[in-house]
N, C-alpha and C positions, 0 to 999 in steps of 0.2 A: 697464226692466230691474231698477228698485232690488228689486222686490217678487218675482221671477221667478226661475225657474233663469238661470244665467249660460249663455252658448252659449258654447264654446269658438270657431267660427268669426265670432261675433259681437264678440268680446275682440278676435281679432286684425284683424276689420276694421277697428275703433275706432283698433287704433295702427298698422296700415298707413297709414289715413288721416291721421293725427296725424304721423308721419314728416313729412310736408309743413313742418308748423310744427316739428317739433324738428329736421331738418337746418340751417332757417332759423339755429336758437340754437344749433347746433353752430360753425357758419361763425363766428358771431357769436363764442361762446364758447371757442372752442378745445379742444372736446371734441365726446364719443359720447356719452354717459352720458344714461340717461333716470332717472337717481332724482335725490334732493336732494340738494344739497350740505352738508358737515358744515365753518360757520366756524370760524376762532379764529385766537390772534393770527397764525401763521403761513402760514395761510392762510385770505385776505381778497377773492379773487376768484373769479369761478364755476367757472374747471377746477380750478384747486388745490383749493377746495374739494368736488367733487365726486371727485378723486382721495383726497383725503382720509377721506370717508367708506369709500371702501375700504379707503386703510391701516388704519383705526380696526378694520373688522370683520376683517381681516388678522389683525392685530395677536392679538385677544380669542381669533380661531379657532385662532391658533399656527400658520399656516399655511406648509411649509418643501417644499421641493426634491423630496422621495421621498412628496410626496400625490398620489394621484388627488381629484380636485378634480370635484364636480359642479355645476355654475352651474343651477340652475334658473330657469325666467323669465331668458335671459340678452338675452335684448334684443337693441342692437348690439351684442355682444360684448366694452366696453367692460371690464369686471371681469373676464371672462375674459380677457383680452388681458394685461391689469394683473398680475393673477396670476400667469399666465405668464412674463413678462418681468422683474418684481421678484422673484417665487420661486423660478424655474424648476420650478412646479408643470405637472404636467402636469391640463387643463383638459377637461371633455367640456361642453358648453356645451345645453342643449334648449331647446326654444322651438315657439311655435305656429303661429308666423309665418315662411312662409316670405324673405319680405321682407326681414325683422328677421336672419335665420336668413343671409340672401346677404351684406347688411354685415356681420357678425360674422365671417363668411369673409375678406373683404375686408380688415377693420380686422386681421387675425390676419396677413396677406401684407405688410401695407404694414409690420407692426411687426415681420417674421420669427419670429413663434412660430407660423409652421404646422404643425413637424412636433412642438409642445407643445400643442394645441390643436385639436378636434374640434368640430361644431356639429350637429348633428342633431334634426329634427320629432320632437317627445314632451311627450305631455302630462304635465305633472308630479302629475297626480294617476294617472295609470296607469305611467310612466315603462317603457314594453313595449321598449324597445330596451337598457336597461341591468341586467346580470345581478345578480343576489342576490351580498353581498357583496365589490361590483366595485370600491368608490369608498371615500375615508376620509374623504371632508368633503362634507358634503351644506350649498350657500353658496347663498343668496338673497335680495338686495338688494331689496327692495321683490316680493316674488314673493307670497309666502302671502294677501297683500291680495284678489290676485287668485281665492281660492279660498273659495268656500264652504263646502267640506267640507276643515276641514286636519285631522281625523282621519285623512282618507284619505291627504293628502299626508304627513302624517307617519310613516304607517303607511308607504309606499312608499318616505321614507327610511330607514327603518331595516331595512329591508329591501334595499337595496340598500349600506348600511353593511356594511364588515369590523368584524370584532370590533376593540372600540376605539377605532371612529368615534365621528365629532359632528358635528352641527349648526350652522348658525352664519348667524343669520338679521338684518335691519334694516327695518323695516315701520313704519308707521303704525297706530296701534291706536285705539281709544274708551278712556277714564280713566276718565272720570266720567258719571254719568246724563244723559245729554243731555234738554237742556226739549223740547218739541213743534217751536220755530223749528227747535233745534240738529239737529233728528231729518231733519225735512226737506233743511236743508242735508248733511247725511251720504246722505239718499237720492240728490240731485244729486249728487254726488260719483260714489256707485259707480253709477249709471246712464251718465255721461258718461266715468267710467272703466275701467269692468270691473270693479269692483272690489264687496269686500263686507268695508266695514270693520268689526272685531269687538272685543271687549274683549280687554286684556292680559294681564288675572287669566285668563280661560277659556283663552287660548293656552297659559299657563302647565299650568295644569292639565292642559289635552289631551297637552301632552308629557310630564307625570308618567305619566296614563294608559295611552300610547301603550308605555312602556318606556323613557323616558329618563332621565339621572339628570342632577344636578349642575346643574339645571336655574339658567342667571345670567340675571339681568335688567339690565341699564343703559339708563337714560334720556338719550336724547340730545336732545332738543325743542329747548333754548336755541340748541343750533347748528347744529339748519338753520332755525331760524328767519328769520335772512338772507336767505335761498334762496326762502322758502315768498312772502314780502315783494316781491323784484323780481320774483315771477311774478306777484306779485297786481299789483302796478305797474304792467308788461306788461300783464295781464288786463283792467282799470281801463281802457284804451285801446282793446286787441283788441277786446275784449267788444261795445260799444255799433258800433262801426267794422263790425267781423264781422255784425252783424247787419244792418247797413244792404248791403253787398257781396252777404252770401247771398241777398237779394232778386233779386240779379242771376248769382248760380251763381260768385260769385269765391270765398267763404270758405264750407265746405260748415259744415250742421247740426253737426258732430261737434265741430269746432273752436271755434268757439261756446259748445257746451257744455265745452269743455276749459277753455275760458277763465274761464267760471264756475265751475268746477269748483276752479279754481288760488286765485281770491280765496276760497272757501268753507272750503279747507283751512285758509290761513293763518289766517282770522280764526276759525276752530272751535282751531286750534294757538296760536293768539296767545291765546284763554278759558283753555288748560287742557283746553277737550272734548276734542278730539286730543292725541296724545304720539306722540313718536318712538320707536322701543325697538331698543337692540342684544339677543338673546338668543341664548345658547349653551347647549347641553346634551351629553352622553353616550352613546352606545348603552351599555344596558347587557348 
């Protein structure tokens, strides 16, 4: 897949199947959340920090009470839910997966913000269920990775931005010119994850392009780097285990390559190749 168009039904197969392994680390961890966690001194373990990477992009987005709130890539409904309940934002949440799409349901009843909180199938590079002008904050934690064409996704947020909207995204990007190794391990990565990681300058740019203004950049790397570390940790065990299992149909292909996929980030994020980035922008 690294070299290919991405398949939307093939993305969601990947973390349909990959649920398996992260309900595992939910139990374990006390959480929903499938992006990385954001450490520091106040919070130093895996739910606080991963709740935290949401206050952080909260915070940047100004996120209050009377927003329509669009979650793209909302996963398990985990950020939607948060939002919710910390803002009293009211949330539309989309996703590819219906799966992913049932626990966000779920996680919204257990927490009582279901009548703040909507979930519904859409692709966020067509986003066909949500009206022009409908939403004030177009918010996605680890989402645009997942896209090869974020012209388009951009274009379709600002498009469905009121006069006034913004943006308010947290992704993995490329920093620097990756060698030949680094190239390949970023191919593994977005093969085993769906993903098509791109550089930060070009994002930046495509949202100038696209119509955005006020365009902010912050680097957040140092603190999920924590995060990027116990998966490799995990991965370092999984990995070699998993592939001995799959021979016998216990741990499928995909997991396997998740697992590789997790020590490739960290140690491309632990070089410098990879960077974390919060970025915010403007409809203008």
């Amino acid at each position: 897949m690294a070299d290919s168009t991405l398949d939307t039904d093939e993305v969601a197969g990947i973390y349909d199947e990959l649920l398996k392994t992260y309900s595992k680390q939910w139990d374990h961890e006390g959480h929903r959340s499938l992006h990385l966690g954001y450490y520091d001194e106040d919070h130093d373990e895996p739910a606080g920090a991963a709740i935290n990477t949401m206050r952080i992009l909260s915070e940047a987005a100004n996120v209050t009470e009377s927003d329509r709130v669009l979650n793209i890539g909302c996963g398990a409904g985990e950020d939607s839910v948060w939002n919710a309940r910390a803002h009293g934002a009211t949330v539309l949440g989309v996703n590819i997966s219906e799966n992913q799409l049932e626990l966000a349901r779920e996680n919204a009843r257990e927490h009582g913000v279901e009548e703040l909180t909507t979930f519904r199938y859409d692709d966020f590079h067509e986003l066909g269920t949500v009206e022009d002008g409908s939403v004030d904050l177009v918010w996605g934690l680890e989402a645009v990775s997942h896209s090869q064409d974020r012209r388009q996704v951009l274009d379709q947020a600002r498009r469905v931005l009121a006069e006034g909207g913004r943006v308010a995204f947290t992704d993995l990007f490329v920093r620097t010119e990756p060698s030949d190794r680094e190239r390949d391990r970023i191919d593994q990565i977005n093969d085993a994850l769906g993903l098509r990681l791109g550089r930060i300058g070009e994002f930046e740019e495509t949202l100038s392009a696209v119509g955005f203004e006020n365009v902010t950049v912050r680097e957040l790397t140092d603190g999920i780097l924590p995060c990027t570390k116990r998966r490799r940790q995990f991965s370092r065990i999984a990995h070699p285990v998993g592939r001995v299992l799959g021979v016998f149909g216990v741990v499928s292909e995909t997991q396997v390559g998740a697992f590789r996929a997790s020590s490739n980030i960290h140690e491309l994020a632990e070089s410098g190749t990879l960077g974390y980035y919060l970025v915010t922008a403007d409809r203008d």
